[in-house]
C-alpha positions as CSV (number, residue, x, y, z in Angstrom):
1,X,22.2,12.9,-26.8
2,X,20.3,15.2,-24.5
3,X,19.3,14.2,-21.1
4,X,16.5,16.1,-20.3
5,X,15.7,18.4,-17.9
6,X,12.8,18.2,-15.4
7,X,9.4,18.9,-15.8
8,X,6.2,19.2,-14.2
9,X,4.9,16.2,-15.9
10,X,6.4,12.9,-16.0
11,X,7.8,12.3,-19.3
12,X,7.7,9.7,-21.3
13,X,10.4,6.5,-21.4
14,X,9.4,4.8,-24.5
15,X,7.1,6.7,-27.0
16,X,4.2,4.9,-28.1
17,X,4.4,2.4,-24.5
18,X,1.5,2.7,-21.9
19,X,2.5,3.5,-18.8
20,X,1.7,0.8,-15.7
21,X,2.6,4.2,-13.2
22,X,3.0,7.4,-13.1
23,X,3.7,10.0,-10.2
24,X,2.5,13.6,-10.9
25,X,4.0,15.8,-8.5
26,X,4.1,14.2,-5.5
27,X,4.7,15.8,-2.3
28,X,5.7,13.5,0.5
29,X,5.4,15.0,4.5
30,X,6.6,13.4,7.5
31,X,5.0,13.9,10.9
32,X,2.9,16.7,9.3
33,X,6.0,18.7,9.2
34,X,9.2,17.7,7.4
35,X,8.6,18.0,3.6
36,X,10.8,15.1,1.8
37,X,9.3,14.7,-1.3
38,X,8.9,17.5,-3.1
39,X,6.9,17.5,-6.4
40,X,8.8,14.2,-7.7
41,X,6.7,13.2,-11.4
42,X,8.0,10.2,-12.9
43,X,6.7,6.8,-15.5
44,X,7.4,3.2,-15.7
45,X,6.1,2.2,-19.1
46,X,4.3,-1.2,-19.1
47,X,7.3,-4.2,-19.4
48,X,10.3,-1.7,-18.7
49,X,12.6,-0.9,-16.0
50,X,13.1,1.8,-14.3
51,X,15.9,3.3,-12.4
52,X,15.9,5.6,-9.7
53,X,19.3,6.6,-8.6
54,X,20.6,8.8,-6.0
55,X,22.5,9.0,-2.7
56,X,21.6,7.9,0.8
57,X,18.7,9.7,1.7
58,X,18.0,11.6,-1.3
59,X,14.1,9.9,-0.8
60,X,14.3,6.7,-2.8
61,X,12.7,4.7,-0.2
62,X,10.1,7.3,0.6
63,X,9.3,7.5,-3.5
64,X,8.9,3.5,-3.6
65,X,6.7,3.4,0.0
66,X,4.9,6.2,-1.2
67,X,3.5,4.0,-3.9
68,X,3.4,1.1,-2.4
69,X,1.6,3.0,0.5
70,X,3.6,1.9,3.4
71,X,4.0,5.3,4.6
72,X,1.9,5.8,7.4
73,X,3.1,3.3,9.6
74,X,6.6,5.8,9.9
75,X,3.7,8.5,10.1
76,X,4.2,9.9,6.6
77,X,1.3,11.0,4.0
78,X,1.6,11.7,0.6
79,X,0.0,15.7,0.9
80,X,-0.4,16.6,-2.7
81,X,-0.1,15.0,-6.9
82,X,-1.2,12.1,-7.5
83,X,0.0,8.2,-8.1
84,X,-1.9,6.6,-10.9
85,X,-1.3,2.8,-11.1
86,X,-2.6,0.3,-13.8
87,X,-5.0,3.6,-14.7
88,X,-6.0,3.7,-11.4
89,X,-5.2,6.5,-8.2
90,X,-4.1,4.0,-5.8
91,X,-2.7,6.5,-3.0
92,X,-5.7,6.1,-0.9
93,X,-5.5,2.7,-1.1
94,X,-4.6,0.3,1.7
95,X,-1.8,-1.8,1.2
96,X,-2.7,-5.0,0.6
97,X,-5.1,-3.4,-2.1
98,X,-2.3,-2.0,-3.6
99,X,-0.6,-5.6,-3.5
100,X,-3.8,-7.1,-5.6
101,X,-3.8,-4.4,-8.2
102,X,-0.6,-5.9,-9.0
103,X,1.8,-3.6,-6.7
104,X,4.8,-5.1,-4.8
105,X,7.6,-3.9,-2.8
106,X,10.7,-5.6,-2.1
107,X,12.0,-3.6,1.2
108,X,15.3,-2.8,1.3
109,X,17.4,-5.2,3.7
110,X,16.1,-8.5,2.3
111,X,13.4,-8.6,4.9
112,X,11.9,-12.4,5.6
113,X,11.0,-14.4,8.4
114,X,14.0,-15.7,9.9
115,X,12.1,-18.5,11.8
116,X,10.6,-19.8,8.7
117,X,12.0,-22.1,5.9
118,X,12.1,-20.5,2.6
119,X,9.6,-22.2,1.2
120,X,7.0,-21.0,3.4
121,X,8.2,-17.0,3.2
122,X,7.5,-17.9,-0.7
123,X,4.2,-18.9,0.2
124,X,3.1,-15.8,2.4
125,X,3.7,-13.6,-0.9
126,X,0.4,-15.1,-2.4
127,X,-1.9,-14.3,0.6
128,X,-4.0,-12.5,-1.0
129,X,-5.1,-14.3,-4.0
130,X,-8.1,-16.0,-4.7
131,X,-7.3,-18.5,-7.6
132,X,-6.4,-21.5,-5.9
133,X,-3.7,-24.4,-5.0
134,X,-3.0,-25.4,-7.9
135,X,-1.7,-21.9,-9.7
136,X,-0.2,-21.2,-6.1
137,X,1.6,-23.8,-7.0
138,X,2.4,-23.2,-10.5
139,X,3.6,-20.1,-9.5
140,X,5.6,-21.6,-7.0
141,X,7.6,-23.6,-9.5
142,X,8.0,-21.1,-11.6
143,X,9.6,-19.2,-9.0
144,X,11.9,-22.4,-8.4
145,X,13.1,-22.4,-11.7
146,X,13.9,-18.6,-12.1
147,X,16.1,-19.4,-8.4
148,X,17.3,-22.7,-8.6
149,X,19.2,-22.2,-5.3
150,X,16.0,-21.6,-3.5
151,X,14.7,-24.8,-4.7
152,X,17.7,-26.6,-3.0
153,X,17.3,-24.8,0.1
154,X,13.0,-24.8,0.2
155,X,13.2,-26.8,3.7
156,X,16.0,-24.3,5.2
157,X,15.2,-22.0,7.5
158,X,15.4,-18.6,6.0
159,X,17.5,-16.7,8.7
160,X,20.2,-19.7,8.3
161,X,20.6,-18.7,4.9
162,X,23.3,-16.4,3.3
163,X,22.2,-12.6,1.9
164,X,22.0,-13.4,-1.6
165,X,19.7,-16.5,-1.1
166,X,17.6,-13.8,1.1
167,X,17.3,-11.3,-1.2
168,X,16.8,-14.2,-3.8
169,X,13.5,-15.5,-0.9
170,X,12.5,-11.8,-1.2
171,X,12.1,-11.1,-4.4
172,X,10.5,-14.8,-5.3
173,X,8.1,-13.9,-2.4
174,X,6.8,-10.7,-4.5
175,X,6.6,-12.7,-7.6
176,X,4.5,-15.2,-5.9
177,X,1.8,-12.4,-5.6
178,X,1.6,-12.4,-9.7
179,X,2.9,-8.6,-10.1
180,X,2.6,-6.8,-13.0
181,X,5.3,-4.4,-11.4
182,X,7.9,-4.6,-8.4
183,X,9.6,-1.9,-6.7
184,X,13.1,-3.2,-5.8
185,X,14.8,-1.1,-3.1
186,X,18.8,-1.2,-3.2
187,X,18.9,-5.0,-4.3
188,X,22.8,-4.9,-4.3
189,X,23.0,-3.6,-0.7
190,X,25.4,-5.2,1.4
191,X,26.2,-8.1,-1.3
192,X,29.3,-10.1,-3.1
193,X,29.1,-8.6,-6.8
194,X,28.8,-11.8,-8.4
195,X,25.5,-12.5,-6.3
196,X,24.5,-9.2,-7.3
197,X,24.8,-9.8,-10.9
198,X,23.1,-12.7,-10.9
199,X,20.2,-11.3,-8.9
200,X,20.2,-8.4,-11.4
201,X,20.6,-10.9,-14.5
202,X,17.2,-12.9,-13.1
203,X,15.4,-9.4,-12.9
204,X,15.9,-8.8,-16.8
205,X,15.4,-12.4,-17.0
206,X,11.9,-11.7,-15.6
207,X,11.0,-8.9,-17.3
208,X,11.7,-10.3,-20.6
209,X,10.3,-13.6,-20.4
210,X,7.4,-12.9,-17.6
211,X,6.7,-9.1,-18.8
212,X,6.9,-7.7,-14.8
213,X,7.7,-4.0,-14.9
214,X,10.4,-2.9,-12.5
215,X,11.3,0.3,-10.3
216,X,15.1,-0.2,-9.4
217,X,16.0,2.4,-6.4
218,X,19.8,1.9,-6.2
219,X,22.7,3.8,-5.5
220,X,24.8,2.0,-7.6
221,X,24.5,3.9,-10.8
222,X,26.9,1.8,-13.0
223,X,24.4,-1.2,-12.1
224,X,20.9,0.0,-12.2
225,X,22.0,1.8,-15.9
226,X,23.2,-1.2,-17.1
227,X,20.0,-3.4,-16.6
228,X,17.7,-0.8,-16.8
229,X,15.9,1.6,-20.0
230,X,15.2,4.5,-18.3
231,X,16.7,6.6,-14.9
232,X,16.0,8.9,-13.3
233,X,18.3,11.1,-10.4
234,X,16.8,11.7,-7.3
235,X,18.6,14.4,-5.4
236,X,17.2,16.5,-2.2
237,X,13.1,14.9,-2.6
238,X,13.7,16.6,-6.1
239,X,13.5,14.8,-9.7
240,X,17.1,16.7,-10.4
241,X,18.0,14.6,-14.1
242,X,16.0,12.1,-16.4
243,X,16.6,10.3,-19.8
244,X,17.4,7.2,-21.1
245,X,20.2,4.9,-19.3
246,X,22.3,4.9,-22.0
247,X,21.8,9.0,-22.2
248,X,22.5,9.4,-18.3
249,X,25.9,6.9,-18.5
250,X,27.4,9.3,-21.2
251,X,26.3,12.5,-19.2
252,X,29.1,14.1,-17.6
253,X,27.3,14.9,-14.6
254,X,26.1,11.5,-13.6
255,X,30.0,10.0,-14.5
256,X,31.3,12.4,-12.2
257,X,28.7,12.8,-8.9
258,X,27.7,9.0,-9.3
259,X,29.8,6.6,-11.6
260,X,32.9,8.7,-10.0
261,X,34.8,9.4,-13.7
262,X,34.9,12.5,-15.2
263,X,36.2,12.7,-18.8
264,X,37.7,9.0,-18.2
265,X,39.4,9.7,-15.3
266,X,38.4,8.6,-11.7
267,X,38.4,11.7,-9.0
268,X,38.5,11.6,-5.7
269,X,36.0,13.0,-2.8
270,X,38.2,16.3,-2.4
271,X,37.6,16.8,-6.2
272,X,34.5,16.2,-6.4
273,X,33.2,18.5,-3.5
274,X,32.7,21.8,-5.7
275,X,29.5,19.7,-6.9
276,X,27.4,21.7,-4.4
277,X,28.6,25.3,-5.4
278,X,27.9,24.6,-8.7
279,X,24.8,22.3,-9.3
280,X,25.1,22.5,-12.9
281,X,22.5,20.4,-14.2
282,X,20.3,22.6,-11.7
283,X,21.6,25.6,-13.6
């Protein structure tokens, strides 16, 4: 199978599926000076997940705060393309707007309020809607029964809890707001890899059953493929690679720069270090 190689336009993930976002060509500037993004164009169909690899500072974060529209409190503007969500262009949208179109981010670093119990972080993710108590409420069992751990610890206090119940608080906090898409930010960060699985089993979990689109930033590659339809690699503020997950795991490219095997065997940084002299999927 092909991966293909990147175009102006953001291509399609599943043929025939209506995209919930699409970036076309973004260009991302910081401090009216340092260009990060540069002409990134990417989809998430409607229902699917999306993954965006890449290494540590390649401009994952920048990508997902771009569309939520975070940006400008780091002094950062989106300068050129365009960021359609839900058939809408949202980039000049504030971002609580952004939030009740349906918009979500989860930050990386499993951000919540330390001197509040979990339950009530879960209930500052639906500030801003409008249809009352009682599906607040609904919502918030629901949310219970996709994290049953939170449910036991609802009356601890959130910054007494351990990572993977945080992360947990965090992304039951952005599902609390009724999203028809998330954008998770390095979920696995800093966590055992059986809490990892499990917080990446309840995200298929929730797409499946609840239909919530997801764009997965991650540098684990092995990960984010696994759970995810469609990837694509983020390399320099440049879409470098896209294609289907199963078509990125076989390419040789991605085993050897970001799964670290190359033709079944693992290699080591020394080996791998020609990767900038040759670029070949830049070729």
């Amino acid at each position: 199978m092909t991966v293909a190689a990147p175009t102006k336009s953001a291509p399609e993930s599943a043929p025939g599926a209506q995209a919930i976002l699409s970036l076309n060509n973004i260009e991302v500037v910081y401090d009216r000076v340092i260009l990060v993004l540069k002409g990134v164009s990417l989809t998430v169909q409607d229902g699917g997940i999306v993954a965006l690899l890449g290494a540590n500072g390649a401009g994952k974060t920048t990508t997902l705060k771009a569309i939520s529209n975070l940006l400008h409190s780091e002094r950062g503007e989106v300068t050129k393309g365009s960021i359609v969500f839900s058939g809408h262009q949202v980039q000049a949208l504030s971002p609580n707007e952004v939030v009740r179109r349906g918009c979500i981010q989860v930050m990386q670093g499993r951000y919540c309020f330390g001197h509040l119990t979990i339950e009530e972080n879960l209930m500052t993710g639906a500030f801003t809607r409008r249809d009352g108590s009682a599906a607040i409420r609904a919502s918030l069992d629901k949310v219970y029964s996709f994290f049953p751990r939170l449910a036991e610890k609802r009356q601890a206090m959130a910054g007494y809890t351990s990572g993977g119940e945080q992360q947990m608080c965090a992304i039951g906090r952005a599902l609390m707001s009724n999203p028809k898409l998330i954008l998770l930010d390095e979920p696995s960060m800093g966590l055992a890899p059986q809490i990892v699985e499990e917080i990446f089993t309840i995200m298929k979990s929730l797409n499946e059953s609840e239909g919530v689109s997801f764009l997965l930033a991650e540098q684990n590659a092995n990960l984010a493929l696994k759970y995810s339809g469609y990837g694509y690699v983020l390399e320099n503020g440049r879409i470098v690679l896209d294609g289907t997950a199963t078509a990125l795991s076989e390419n040789e490219d991605v085993k050897e720069f970001y799964l670290g095997v190359a033709e079944g065997k693992r290699k080591s940084f020394r080996d791998g270090k020609h990767y900038k002299r040759r670029k070949r999927w830049l070729a």
